[in-house]
C-alpha positions in Angstrom: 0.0 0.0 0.0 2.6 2.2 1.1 4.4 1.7 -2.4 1.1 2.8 -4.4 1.0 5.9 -2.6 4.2 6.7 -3.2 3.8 6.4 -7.2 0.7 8.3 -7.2 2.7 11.1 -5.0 5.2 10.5 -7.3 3.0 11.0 -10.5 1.2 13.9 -8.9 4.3 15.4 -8.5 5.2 15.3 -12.2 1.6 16.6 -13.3 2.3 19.6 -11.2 5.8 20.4 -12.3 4.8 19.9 -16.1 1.8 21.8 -15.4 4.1 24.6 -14.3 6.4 24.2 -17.4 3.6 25.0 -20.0 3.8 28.2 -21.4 0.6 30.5 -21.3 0.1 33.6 -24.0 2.5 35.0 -25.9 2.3 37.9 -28.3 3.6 38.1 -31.6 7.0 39.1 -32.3 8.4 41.1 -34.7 12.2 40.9 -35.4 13.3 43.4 -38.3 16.5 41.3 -40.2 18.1 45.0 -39.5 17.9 45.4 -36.1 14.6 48.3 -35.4 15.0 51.7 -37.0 15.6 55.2 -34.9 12.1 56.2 -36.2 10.9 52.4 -35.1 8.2 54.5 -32.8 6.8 56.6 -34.7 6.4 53.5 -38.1 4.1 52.1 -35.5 2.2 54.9 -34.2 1.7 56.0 -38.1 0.6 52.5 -38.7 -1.5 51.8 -35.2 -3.4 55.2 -35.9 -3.9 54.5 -40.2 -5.5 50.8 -39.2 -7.1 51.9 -35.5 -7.9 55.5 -36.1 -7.8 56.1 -32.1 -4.6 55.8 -29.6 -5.6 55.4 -25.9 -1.7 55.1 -25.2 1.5 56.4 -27.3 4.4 56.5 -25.0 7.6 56.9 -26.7 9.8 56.6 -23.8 8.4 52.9 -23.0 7.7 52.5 -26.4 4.0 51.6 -25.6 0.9 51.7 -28.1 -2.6 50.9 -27.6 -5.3 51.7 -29.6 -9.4 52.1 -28.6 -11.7 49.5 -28.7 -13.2 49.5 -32.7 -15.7 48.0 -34.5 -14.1 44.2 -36.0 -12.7 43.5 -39.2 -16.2 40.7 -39.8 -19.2 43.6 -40.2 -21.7 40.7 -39.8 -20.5 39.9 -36.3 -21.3 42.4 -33.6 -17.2 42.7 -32.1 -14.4 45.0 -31.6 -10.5 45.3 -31.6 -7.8 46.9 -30.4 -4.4 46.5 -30.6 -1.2 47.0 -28.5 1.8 47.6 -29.5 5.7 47.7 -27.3 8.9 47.2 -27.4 9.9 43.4 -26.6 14.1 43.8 -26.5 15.2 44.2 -30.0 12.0 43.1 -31.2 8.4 44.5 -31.5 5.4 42.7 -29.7 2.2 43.0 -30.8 -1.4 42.0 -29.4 -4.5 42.1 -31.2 -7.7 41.2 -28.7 -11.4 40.9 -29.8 -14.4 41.0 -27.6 -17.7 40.2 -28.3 -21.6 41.3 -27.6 -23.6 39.0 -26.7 -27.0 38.6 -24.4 -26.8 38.0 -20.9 -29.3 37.3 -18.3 -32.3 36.0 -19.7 -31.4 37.2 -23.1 -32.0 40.8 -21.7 -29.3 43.1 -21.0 -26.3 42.6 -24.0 -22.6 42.2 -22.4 -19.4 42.2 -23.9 -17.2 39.1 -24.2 -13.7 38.9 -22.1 -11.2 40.3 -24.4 -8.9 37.2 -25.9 -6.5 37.3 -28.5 -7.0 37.0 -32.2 -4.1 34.9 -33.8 -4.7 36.1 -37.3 -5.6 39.9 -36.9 -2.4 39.0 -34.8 0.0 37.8 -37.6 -1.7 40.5 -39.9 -0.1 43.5 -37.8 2.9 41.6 -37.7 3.3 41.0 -41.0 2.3 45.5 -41.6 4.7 46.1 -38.8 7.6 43.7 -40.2 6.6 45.8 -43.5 6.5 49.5 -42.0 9.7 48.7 -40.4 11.5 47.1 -43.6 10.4 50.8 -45.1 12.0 54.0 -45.3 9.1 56.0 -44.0 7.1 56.9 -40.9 3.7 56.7 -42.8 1.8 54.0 -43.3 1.3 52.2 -46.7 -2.6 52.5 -47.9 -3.0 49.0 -48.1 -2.1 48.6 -44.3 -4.7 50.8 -43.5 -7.8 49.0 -42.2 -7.2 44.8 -41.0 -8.9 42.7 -43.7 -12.3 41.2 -43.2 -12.5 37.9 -42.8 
């Protein structure tokens, strides 16, 4: 008896610790080939407010964007975006979340979803910021300016 607990401590054990191991969320990263411009701010506030419109947050000295809470890319789907935007070493990160509406209590009073992350609105900035950066200017391309419906 004393044996069988000791492998079932044993295997509890080694659930928690691989439990422990997994990784949880990660944003996208963005590693220009060159290293990141001067100018590698102000690319991404240019492109943030082109695709966004609205900045809640532009702090150059953390290097921080986040954008408002807009309508989604899907207009047959009642959601919204936003996206943040910082500095991740020599890398950018990126986070696109999307929440949304849907009825509540007794299909009364509408509430909005908890914001989660959209993997391909996601690898869509990336691939706009990767493409901003790669560029010699500040402003952002016209076809980066709105995320694509889906």
């Amino acid at each position: 008896m004393t044996r069988v607990r000791c492998r079932c401590a044993a295997r509890a054990a080694l659930l928690t610790l691989a439990a422990c191991v997994t990784q949880g969320y990660q944003p996208l990263r963005v590693e220009p080939a060159g290293g990141l411009p001067q100018d590698a701010f102000a690319r991404c506030q240019a492109l943030l407010g082109a695709r966004y419109r609205r900045l809640v947050e532009a702090d150059a000295e953390r290097f921080l964007l986040q954008t408002d809470w807009v309508a989604g890319p899907d207009r047959d789907v009642a959601s919204q975006v936003r996206a943040t935007v910082f500095r991740d070493g020599d890398a950018i990160a990126c986070i696109v979340e999307a929440r949304y509406l849907s009825l509540g209590w007794l299909d009364k009073l509408p509430s909005w979803s908890a914001a989660r992350s959209d993997p391909a609105l996601e690898r869509e900035l990336g691939d706009a910021i990767a493409a901003a950066l790669a560029s010699g200017a500040a402003d952002a391309s016209a076809d980066a300016s709105r995320p694509s419906s889906r």
